[in-house]
Every structure is written in structure tokens, then in C-alpha cells.
N, C-alpha and C positions, 0 to 999 in steps of 0.2 A: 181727673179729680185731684185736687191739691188736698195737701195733708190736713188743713184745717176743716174741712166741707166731710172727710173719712169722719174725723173724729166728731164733728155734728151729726151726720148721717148714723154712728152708732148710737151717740146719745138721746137722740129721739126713739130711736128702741124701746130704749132703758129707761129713759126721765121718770123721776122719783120712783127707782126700783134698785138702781145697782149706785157705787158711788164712784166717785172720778177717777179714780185708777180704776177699775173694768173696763175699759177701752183699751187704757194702753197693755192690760196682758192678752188681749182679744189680739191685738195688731200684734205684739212679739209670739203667735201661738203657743200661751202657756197651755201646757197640758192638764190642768188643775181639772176640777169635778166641777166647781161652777163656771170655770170657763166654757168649759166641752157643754155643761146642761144649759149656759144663757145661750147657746150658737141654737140650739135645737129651740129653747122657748121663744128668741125673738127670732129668730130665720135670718142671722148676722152671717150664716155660714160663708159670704163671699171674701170678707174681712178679717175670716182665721190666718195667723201667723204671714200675713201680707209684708210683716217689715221687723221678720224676727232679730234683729240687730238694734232694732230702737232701743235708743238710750232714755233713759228716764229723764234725764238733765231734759233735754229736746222737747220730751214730752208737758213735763211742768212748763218750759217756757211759752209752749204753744196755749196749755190752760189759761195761762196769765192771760196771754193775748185776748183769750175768748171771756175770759171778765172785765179786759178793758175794752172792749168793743158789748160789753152790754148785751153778750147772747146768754150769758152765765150768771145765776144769782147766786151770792154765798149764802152755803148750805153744807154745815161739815158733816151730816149724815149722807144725803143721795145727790143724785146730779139732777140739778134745779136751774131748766133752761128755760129763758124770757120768751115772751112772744113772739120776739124777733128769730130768734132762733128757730121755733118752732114753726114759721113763715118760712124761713127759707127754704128756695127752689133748689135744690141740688141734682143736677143731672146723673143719669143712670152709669156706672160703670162697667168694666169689661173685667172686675176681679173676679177673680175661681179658688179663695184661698183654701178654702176646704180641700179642694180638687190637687191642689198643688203643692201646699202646706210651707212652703219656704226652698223647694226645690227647683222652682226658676231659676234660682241662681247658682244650682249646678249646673245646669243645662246651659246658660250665659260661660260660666267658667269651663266647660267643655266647645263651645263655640268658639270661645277667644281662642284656645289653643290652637285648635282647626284653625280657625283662620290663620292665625299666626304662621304655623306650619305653613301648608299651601303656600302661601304671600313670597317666602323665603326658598320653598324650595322646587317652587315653578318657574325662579331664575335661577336653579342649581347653586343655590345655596344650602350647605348641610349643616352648617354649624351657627348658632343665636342663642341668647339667653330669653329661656322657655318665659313666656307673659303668668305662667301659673306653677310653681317648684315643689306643692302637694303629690308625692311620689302615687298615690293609690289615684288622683285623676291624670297624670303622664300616661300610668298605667293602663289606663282606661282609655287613653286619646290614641296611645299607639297601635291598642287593638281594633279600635275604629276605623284607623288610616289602612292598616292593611286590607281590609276589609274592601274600604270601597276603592284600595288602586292608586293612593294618593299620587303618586309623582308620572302615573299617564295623564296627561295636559286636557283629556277628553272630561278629567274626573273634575278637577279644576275650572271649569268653563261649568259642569253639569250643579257643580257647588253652587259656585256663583248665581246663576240662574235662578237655581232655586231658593232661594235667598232673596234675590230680586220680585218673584215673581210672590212667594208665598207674602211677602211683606204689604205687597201691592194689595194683596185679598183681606190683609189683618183691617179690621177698623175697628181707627188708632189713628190719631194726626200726626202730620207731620213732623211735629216736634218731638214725638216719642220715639218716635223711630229713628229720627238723629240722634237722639240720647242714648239709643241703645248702641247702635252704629260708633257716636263715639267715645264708648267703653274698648272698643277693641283693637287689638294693635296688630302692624304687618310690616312689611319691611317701608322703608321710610318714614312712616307714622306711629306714634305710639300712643293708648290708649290717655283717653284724660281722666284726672280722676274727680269724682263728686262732687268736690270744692270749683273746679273745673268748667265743669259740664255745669253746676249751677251759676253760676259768673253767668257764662256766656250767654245763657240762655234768660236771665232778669229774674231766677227762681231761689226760691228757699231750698237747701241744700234737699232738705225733708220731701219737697215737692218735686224735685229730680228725683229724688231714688222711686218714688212711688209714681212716677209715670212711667219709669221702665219698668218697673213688679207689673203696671198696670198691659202697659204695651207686650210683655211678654207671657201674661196669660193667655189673651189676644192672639198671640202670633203662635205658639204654641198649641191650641186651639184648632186655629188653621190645618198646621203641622198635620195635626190627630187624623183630622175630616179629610183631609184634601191627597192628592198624590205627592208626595215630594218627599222618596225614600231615602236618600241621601240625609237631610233633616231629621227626617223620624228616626234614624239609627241614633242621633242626640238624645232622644227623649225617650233613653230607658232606663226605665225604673224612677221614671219621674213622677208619672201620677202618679197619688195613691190609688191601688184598685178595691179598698175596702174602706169604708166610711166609716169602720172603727178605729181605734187606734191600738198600738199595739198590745198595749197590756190588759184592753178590755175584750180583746180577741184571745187572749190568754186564759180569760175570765171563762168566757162566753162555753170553752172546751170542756172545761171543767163542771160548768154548770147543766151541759149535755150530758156528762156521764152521772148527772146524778148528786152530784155534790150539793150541799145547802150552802148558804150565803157565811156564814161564822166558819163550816170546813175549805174551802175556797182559802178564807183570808188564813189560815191555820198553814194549809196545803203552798199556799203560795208565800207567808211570813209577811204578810202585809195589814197594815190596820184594816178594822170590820170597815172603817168608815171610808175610805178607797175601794174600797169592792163595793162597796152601794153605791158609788160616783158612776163603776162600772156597771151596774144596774140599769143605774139613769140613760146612759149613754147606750146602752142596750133598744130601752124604751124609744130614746127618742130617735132611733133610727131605724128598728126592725117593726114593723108594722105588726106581723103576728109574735111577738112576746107576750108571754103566758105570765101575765103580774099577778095571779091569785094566787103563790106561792107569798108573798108581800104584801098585799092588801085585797081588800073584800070588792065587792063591784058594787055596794053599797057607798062603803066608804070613798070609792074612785069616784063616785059621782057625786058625793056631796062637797070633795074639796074641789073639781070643776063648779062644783054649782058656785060654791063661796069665789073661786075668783075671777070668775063671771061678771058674780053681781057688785064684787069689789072693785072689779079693773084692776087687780093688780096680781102680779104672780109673788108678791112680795111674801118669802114662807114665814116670817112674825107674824106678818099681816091675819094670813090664813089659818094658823095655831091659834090664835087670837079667838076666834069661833069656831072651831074644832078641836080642843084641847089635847082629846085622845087621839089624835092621831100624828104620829111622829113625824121629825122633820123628812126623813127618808123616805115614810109612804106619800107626802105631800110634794116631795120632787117627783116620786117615781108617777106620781097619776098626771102634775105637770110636762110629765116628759112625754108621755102616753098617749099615742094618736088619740083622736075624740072617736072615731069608727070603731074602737077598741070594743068587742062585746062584752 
């Protein structure tokens, strides 16, 4: 997926709902309250924090692009994309940003070491300047080497292999796989860098980096599913294993023992209006959340009902014909499986 077809693919989502920056803090995973509640209303969740370094510069220049190619009408409230736009065929991806959240690229930056190592010191070489000089991932690489044996030649060969072999299983073209391969450096070669690796390849720099985010979900993936323990000792603490994030699991503890929504934000010194975001993010991931603490089961069905019949989860939109009921209960029923009793 090149970076232009990501950024149509979310605003079809979103078209006249969210406005032209909500993509690009979707792709840097901001943690904000409508970033986390648009992932859960539109099902964006593979597109979370996919390319948390993007610079805004890039971004803008990419928008340009897509109002001179006629997929984009100017519209300075929402993102108002042309028919052409909304024709296009974009093929399916292999992102997991949810899954993964921007930690592919520690898993990459523990690889490169590994490799690095190995390369140098399976022709008895002890001394090189390290491809990554982050003392807490050194630290981390060297507890790994010991681990699986690094300098028996057995261990070396069983790397390699698996590396080979899991690669093979990922599907992922061929050109991502090169891209990823050449990030990494060993002895005689040295990693290229993004400027690099896009040259060579006829790509926008933006399009290289998101084919390896993309390749290495993919391959990672694999890694989880398949045998290849040597790899998998890479990828710890790389998923997320909880589909909240952290401070709304903070939330969540609190609100078991009893606490109301205003004591939370007290208990914890954070605005009421952060802790309802954690609310939201509650709803739209825990199926049995108890919302009648927050809103009636009257009230839950009449703002579904209203943006039903609106098409739109737009919460103006829905105040608009429900005046009493506040922005917060209008996300939180938006967030709120429809099975909800």
C-alpha cells in the first residue's frame, strides 16, 4: 500500500465526518480521545500509529498532491473527497497497527543488532561500532545473545534459517522484503538509509518506510503463528496484549473499585473530560461495559436511532436533534456495541 491509497483508505472512513488532519494523527498514533473513539467508530484500528515519526511537512505535501489529482474538494470544515476518490480500488493490507502500535521498530532495531553481532562475530571478530548505541536496547540484545548461544556457529546457521524460512511464509512482495533486508547492516555491508532505499527502489521516501511498517507486521505475524523460537525471543514485549491503552487501564481499576467518573478524574488529577475519552475507549472495546451509570437505555437508543437515520456519527450533527443529551453520552452510546442490552 503506498502512502497516498493509506491516506484515501482512511478518508473514506471519515468523508464529511472528521477533517483533514485526522488521518495524519491516526497514522502518528496520537493518543487523544477522538483519535482512540474514531479507531473503534470507523474499524481504522489496522492504521493506528503505523508511521509514528510522520512529519506533518510530508503530510501536507501529500494532501496537496490529492487536491491536485482531483480526489479532494476544498472544504475547510471536513474531508470532502470526489467521486474519483471514492472509486477507487485499493487493495487490502497486511497492517496490525492496533496490534503493534509503533513497536515494529523496536523489533527491526533489535534485529539489526542481532544481525550485526552474528555477521562479525561468526568470523571472530570481537570489536565494531554497534549499528544501534541506545544503551537500554545493547542492553537488551546482549541478554538475548546469551541466551540463545550466539558465538556456537550451530546458533548462527539456526538464525539465519529462520529468517529465511519465516520470510518465505510472510505474504509480502518481494520488494518489502528487500527493503527491510536492506535496513540492516554486517560485516562488509552497511545498512541504507530511507533516502537510500527509496532511490533505489523508484519510491517516495513515505512509500518505503510504510512498506516495511507494512512487511513487518506481516512477518511478525508469522513469527507469533509459526515455530521459529530463535525470532520470537525478538518480539518481547512487542504486542500490545491489552486493547486499552495505558491510562485507560488506569481508569478502568478505579472505576472497579467503585469510584464515579468526577472521583477517578480527582483520584487521578486529570480533567473530567480525559476520563470520559476513557469511558469511550472502555465502550468501544469491552463488550459487557455497564453504560447505565452514564446514560439511560432509552437515551442509548435514540442517539443510535438519530445516527442511523443521519449517516452520520457526526456528534453536532446528533445534538442537533437531541439537545439533552450531552456530548459524552453521544460518544459513549457511539462507542457502544449495538448488542449492548
Amino acid at each position: 500500500m503506498l502512502f497516498e491509497e493509506l491516506v484515501i483508505t482512511i478518508m473514506k472512513a471519515v468523508n464529511l465526518e472528521r477533517t483533514i488532519s485526522s488521518p495524519f494523527h491516526l497514522i502518528k498514533g496520537k493518543k487523544s480521545g477522538q483519535t482512540i473513539q474514531d479507531i473503534g467508530y470507523y474499524g481504522l484500528y489496522p492504521y493506528f500509529a503505523v508511521m509514528p515519526k510522520l512529519e506533518k511537512q510530508l503530510y501536507d505535501e501529500v494532501i496537496q498532491r490529492l487536491f491536485r489529482q482531483q480526489l479532494l474538494k476544498a472544504n475547510d470544515e471536513v474531508i470532502d473527497l470526489t467521486e474519483k476518490a471514492l472509486a477507487m480500488d485499493i487493495p487490502a493490507s497486511r497492517f496490525n497497527g492496533w496490534k503493534y502500535r509503533g513497536n515494529e521498530a523496536v523489533f527491526l532495531n533489535r534485529l539489526s543488532l542481532v544481525v550485526q553481532t552474528l555477521s562479525y562475530t561468526s568470523q571472530q571478530i570481537n570489536r565494531f561500532d554497534p549499528v544501534h548505541n541506545a544503551e537500554d536496547l545493547q542492553s537488551w540484545v546482549k541478554r538475548y545473545l546469551k541466551k540463545i548461544n550466539f558465538r556456537e556457529l550451530s546458533a548462527v546457521r539456526a538464525f539465519k534459517t529462520e529468517m529465511v524460512n519465516s520470510l518465505q511464509i510472510a505474504s509480502i512482495s518481494e520488494q518489502q522484503k528487500m527493503i527491510v533486508m536492506q535496513r540492516l547492516t554486517g560485516l562488509g555491508w552497511s545498512g541504507l538509509t530511507w533516502e537510500q532505499i527509496a532511490s533505489a527502489h523508484g519510491l517516495h521516501i513515505l512509500d518505503a518506510q510504510l512498506a516495511a511498517v507494512e512487511a513487518l507486521h506481516a512477518w511478525i505475524d508469522v513469527i507469533e503463528m509459526e515455530n521459529f523460537p530463535l525470532l520470537s525471543g525478538l518480539t518481547e514485549n512487542i504486542v500490545q496484549r491489552s486493547v486499552l491503552t495505558e491510562s485507560t487501564q488506569r481508569t478502568l481499576k478505579l472505576f472497579e473499585k467503585g469510584l464515579s467518573l468526577e472521583e477517578i478524574a480527582a483520584v487521578r488529577q486529570l480533567k473530567t473530560s480525559t476520563i470520559e475519552d476513557h469511558f469511550v475507549e472502555l465502550a468501544m472495546n469491552d463488550p459487557f461495559f455497564n453504560y447505565t451509570a452514564f446514560l439511560s437505555k432509552s437515551l442509548y437508543e435514540k442517539i443510535v436511532a438519530v445516527s442511523k437515520n443521519r449517516k452520520t456519527k457526526r456528534l453536532r450533527d446528533i445534538k442537533e436533534e437531541l439537545p439533552d443529551a450531552s456530548y459524552f453520552q453521544i460518544r459513549l452510546a457511539l462507542a457502544l456495541k449495538e448488542e449492548q442490552p
